[in-house]
C-alpha positions in Angstrom: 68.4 14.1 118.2 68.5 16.8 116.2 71.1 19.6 116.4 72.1 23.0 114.8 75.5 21.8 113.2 76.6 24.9 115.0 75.3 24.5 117.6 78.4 23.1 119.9 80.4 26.6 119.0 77.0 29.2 119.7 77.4 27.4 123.7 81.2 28.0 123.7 80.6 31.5 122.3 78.0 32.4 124.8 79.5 30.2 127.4 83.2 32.7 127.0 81.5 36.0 127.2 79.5 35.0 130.1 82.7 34.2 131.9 84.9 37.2 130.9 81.6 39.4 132.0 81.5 37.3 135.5 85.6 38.1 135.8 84.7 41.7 135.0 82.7 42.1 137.9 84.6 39.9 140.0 88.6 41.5 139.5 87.8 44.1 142.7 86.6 40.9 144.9 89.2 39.8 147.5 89.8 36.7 149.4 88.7 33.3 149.4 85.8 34.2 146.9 87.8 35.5 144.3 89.8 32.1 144.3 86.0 30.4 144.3 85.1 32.4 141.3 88.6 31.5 139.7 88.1 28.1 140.3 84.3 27.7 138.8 85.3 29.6 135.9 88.1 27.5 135.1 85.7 24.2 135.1 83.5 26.2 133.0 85.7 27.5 130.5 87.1 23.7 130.1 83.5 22.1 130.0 83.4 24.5 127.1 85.1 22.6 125.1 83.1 19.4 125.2 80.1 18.6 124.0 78.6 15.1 124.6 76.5 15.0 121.9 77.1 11.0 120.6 78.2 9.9 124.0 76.1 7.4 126.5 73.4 9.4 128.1 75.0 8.6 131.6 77.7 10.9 130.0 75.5 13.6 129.0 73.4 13.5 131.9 77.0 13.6 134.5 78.2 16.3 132.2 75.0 18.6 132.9 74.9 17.9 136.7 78.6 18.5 136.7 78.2 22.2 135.4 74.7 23.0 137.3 76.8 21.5 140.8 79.6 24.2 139.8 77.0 27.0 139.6 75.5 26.1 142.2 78.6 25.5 144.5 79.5 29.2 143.5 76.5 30.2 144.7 77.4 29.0 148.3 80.6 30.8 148.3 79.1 33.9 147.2 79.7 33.5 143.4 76.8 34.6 141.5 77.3 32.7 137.8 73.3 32.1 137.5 73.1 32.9 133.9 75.1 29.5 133.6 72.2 27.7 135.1 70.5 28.7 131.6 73.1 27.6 129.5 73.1 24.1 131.2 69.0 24.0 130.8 69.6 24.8 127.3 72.3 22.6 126.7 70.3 19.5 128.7 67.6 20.1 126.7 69.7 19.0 123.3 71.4 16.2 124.9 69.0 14.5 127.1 65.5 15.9 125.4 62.4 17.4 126.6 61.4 15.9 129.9 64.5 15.7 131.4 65.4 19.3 130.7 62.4 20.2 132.3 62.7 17.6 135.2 66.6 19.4 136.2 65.1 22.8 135.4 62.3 22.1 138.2 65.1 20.8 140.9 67.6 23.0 140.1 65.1 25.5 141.1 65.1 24.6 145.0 68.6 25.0 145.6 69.0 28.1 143.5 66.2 29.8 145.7 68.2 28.7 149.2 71.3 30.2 147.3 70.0 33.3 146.9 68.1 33.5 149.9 71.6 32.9 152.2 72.8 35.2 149.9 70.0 38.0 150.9 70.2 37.2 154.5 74.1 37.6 154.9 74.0 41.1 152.8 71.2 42.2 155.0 73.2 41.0 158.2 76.1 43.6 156.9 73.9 46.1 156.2 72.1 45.6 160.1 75.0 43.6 162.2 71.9 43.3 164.8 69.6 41.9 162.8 69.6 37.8 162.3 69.2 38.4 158.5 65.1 38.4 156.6 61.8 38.1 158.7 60.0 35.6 158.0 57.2 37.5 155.6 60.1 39.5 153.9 61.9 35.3 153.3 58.6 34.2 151.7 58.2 37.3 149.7 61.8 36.9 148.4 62.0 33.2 148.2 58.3 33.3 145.9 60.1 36.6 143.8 63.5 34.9 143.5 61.6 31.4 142.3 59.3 33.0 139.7 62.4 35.0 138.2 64.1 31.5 138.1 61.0 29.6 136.1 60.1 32.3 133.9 64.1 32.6 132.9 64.1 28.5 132.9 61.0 28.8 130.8 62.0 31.3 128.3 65.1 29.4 128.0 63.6 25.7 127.4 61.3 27.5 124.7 63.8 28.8 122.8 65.6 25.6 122.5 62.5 23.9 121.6 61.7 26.4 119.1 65.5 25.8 117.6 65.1 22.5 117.8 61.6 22.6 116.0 63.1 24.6 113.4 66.2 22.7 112.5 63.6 19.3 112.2 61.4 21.5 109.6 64.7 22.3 108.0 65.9 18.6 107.8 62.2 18.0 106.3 62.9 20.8 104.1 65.4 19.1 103.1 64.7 15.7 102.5 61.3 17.0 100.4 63.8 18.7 98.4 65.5 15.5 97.8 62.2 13.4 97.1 61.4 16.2 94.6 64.8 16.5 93.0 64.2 12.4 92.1 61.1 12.9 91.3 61.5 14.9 88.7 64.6 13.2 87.4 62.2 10.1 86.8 59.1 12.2 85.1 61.8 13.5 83.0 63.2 10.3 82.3 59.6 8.8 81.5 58.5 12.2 79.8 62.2 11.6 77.0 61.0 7.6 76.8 57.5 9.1 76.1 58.9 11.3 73.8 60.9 8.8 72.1 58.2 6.4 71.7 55.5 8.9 70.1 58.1 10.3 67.6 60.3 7.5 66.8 58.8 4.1 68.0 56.3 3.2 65.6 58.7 4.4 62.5 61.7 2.6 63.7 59.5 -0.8 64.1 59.0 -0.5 60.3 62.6 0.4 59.7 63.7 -2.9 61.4 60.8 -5.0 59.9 61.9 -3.6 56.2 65.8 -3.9 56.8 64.9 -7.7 57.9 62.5 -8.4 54.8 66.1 -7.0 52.8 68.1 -8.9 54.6 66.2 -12.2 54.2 65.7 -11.5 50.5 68.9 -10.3 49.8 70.4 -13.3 47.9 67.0 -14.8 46.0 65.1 -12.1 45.6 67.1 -8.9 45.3 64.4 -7.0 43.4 62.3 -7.3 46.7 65.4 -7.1 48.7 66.3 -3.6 47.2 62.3 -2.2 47.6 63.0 -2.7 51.2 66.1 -0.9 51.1 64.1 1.7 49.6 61.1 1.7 52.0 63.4 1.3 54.7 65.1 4.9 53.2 61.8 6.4 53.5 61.5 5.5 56.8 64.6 6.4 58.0 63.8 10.0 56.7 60.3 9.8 58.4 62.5 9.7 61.5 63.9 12.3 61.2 61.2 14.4 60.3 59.6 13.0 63.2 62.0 14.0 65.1 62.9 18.2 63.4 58.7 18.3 63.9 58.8 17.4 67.7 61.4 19.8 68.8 59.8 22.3 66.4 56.5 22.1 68.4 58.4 22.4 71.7 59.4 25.2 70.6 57.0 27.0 69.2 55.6 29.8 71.5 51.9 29.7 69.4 51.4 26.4 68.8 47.6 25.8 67.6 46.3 22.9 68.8 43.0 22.5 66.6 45.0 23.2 63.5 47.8 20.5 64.7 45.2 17.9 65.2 43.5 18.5 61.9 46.7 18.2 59.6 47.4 15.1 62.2 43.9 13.7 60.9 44.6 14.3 57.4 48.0 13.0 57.4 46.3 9.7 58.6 43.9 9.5 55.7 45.8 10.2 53.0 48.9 7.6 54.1 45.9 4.4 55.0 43.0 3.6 53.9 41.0 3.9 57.2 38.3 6.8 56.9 37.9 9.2 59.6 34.9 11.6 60.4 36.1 14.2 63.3 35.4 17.2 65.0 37.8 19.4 66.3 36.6 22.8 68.8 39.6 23.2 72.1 39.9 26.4 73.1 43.4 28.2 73.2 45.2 26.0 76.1 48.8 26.9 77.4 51.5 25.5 75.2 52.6 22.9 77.9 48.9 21.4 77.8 48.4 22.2 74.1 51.5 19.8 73.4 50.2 16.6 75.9 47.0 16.8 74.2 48.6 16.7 71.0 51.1 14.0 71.8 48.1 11.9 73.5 45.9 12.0 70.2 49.1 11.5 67.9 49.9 8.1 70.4 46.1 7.1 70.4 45.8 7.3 66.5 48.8 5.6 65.7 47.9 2.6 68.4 44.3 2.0 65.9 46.3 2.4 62.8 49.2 -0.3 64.2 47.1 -2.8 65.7 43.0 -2.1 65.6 42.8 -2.9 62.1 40.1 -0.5 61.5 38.2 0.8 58.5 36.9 4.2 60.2 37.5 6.6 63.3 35.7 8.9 64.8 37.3 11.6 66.7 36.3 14.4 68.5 37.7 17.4 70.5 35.5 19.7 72.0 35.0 22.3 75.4 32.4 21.4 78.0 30.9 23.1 81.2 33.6 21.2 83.1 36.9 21.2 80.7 37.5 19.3 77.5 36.3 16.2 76.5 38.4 14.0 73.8 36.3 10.7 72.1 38.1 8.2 70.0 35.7 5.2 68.9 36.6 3.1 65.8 35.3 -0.4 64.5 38.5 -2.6 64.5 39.5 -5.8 66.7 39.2 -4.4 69.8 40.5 -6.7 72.8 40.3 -8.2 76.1 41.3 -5.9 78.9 41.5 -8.6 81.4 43.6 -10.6 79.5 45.8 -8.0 78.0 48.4 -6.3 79.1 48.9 -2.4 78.9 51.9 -1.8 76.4 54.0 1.5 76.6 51.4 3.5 73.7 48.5 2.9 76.1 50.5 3.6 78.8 51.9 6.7 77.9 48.7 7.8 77.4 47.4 7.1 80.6 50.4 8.7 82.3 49.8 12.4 80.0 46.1 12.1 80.9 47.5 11.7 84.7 49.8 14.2 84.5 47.0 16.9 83.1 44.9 15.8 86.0 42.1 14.4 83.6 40.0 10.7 83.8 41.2 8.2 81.3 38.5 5.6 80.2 38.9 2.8 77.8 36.0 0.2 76.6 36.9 -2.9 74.1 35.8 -5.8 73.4 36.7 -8.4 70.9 35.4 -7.7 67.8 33.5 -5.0 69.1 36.0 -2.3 68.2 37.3 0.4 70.8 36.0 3.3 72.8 38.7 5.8 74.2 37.0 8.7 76.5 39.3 11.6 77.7 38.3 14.6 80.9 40.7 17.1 81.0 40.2 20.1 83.6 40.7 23.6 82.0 
């Protein structure tokens, strides 16, 4: 069930000014009622102090018809503490729900209306000693008024509390969305650094290892070999780095140009292979977020045909359409078997950039057929 955590202090608040307001009124009174209205407030005041939240509903429900008998027992005597009959509608309808809140509410209301029908007829006795109290039109007239006050102030009173209680569960779902979000972007950003990682630094360090393994093995019969390694490997270990200086350089650059970023990326590629590449390059200026997945997506998608497609020639091309951008990269190498394949990280990074920029990825391979990759990307 849920409950405003201060919710058990706002009743004992309420609950303590009712009863010094009732005493107010009540210091001039003067026999047997004044000890009546001492004696209900003092229940009151210590049922103040509980609240039965986590207890057995028998508790709950005997610690509601404990305080509504009080009122109503005043009532008898003379002691008008009606406003408490709210508080314990309000306070049934957090500890024993809806339907029974409503069901008290409704029988409550019978006895409250003879209350304060005796009530009426002994005030008009002192007012006419020779009357026998209401006529019978003026009773049904008073009984209808005094029952319609009692609803509509039951109503008002069970709304509110479901209105609080409404609240406080679009609060808690607030709150645990807020949670769900909180993880979830922990774990893009964890993917988005292992992304990150892998486009800069993966493919270089695979070469580093292979090279410091080849020097390793060669070390002792070969050391002219051995030490070529050790240079290559040096080369590769400043690549990294370089890798790495250019990545967070593009993060931060505030005018990154992505059609100039994808050419030198293109020439870079011909001049360190031997593949040949024919491309053609048109985006539009894109938002520097979206400028730097499309850039990391071709980067991974290039280096995945130079690492294992074993292709002579690429094709690429970049260009604006009625609907957003369209990215092609077809070259003639291996190619594979989807359905017997498995995605590795590369191709799975760039599913997961194309996914996150709300585009369609599409792949189509066969072996020795070479590869097709087709990119949508909403502008």
């Amino acid at each position: 069930m849920v409950v405003l955590r201060s919710l058990p202090q706002f009743f004992r608040s309420t609950e303590w000014i009712f009863l010094i307001a009732h005493l107010g009124m009540m210091l001039s009174a003067s026999g047997h009622n004044l000890w009546v209205a001492l004696s209900s407030c003092s229940i009151l005041f210590l049922m103040s102090w509980i609240f039965p939240l986590h207890r057995p509903r028998w508790q709950r429900l005997s610690y509601v018809i404990l305080g509504t008998t009080t009122v109503l027992g005043a009532g008898l005597w003379g002691v008008n503490l009606g406003l408490f009959l709210q508080v314990y509608a309000a306070k049934s309808y957090f500890l024993l729900g809806r339907r029974t809140a409503i069901a008290l509410a409704a029988l409550t209301a019978i006895p409250w209306t003879l209350n304060e029908y005796i009530k009426e007829s002994r005030q008009a006795q002192i007012m006419q000693p020779d009357s026998i109290g209401l006529d019978s039109s003026n009773s049904i007239r008073f009984a209808i008024f005094t029952l319609a006050i009692y609803a509509a102030a039951s109503f008002f009173t069970l709304m509110l509390s479901h209105m609080i209680v409404m609240q406080q569960e679009k609060d808690r779902k607030i709150e645990e969305l807020s949670e769900q979000v909180e993880s979830l972007a922990a774990s893009l950003e964890r993917t988005r650094i292992a992304r990150e990682i892998h486009d800069s630094l993966g493919h270089t360090l695979t070469d580093l290892d292979t090279q410091l393994a080849v020097a390793q093995t060669l070390r002792s019969h070969n050391p002219t070999q051995a030490f070529q390694a050790i240079d290559t490997a040096k080369q590769l270990a400043r690549q990294c780095i370089e890798d790495v200086s250019q990545t967070l350089s593009r993060m931060r650059e505030s005018d990154f140009d992505l059609n100039q970023g994808l050419i030198t990326l293109l020439e870079q590629l011909r001049q360190s292979s031997t593949i040949t590449i024919d491309w053609k390059v048109n985006l539009p200026t894109l938002p520097i977020y979206q400028s730097y997945q499309i850039y990391c997506l071709v980067k991974e998608s290039i280096m995945n045909v130079q690492k294992h497609a074993k292709a002579s020639h690429i094709q690429f091309s970049a260009y604006p359409t009625d609907h957003g951008i369209t990215i092609d990269l077809i070259d003639n190498g291996i190619g594979f078997d989807r359905r017997t394949c498995t995605v590795g990280f590369g191709l799975q990074g760039m599913m997961e950039r194309v996914q996150l920029l709300g585009g369609q990825f599409e792949i189509q391979t066969e072996i020795d057929q070479g590869t097709q990759i087709h990119i949508t990307l909403p502008l």
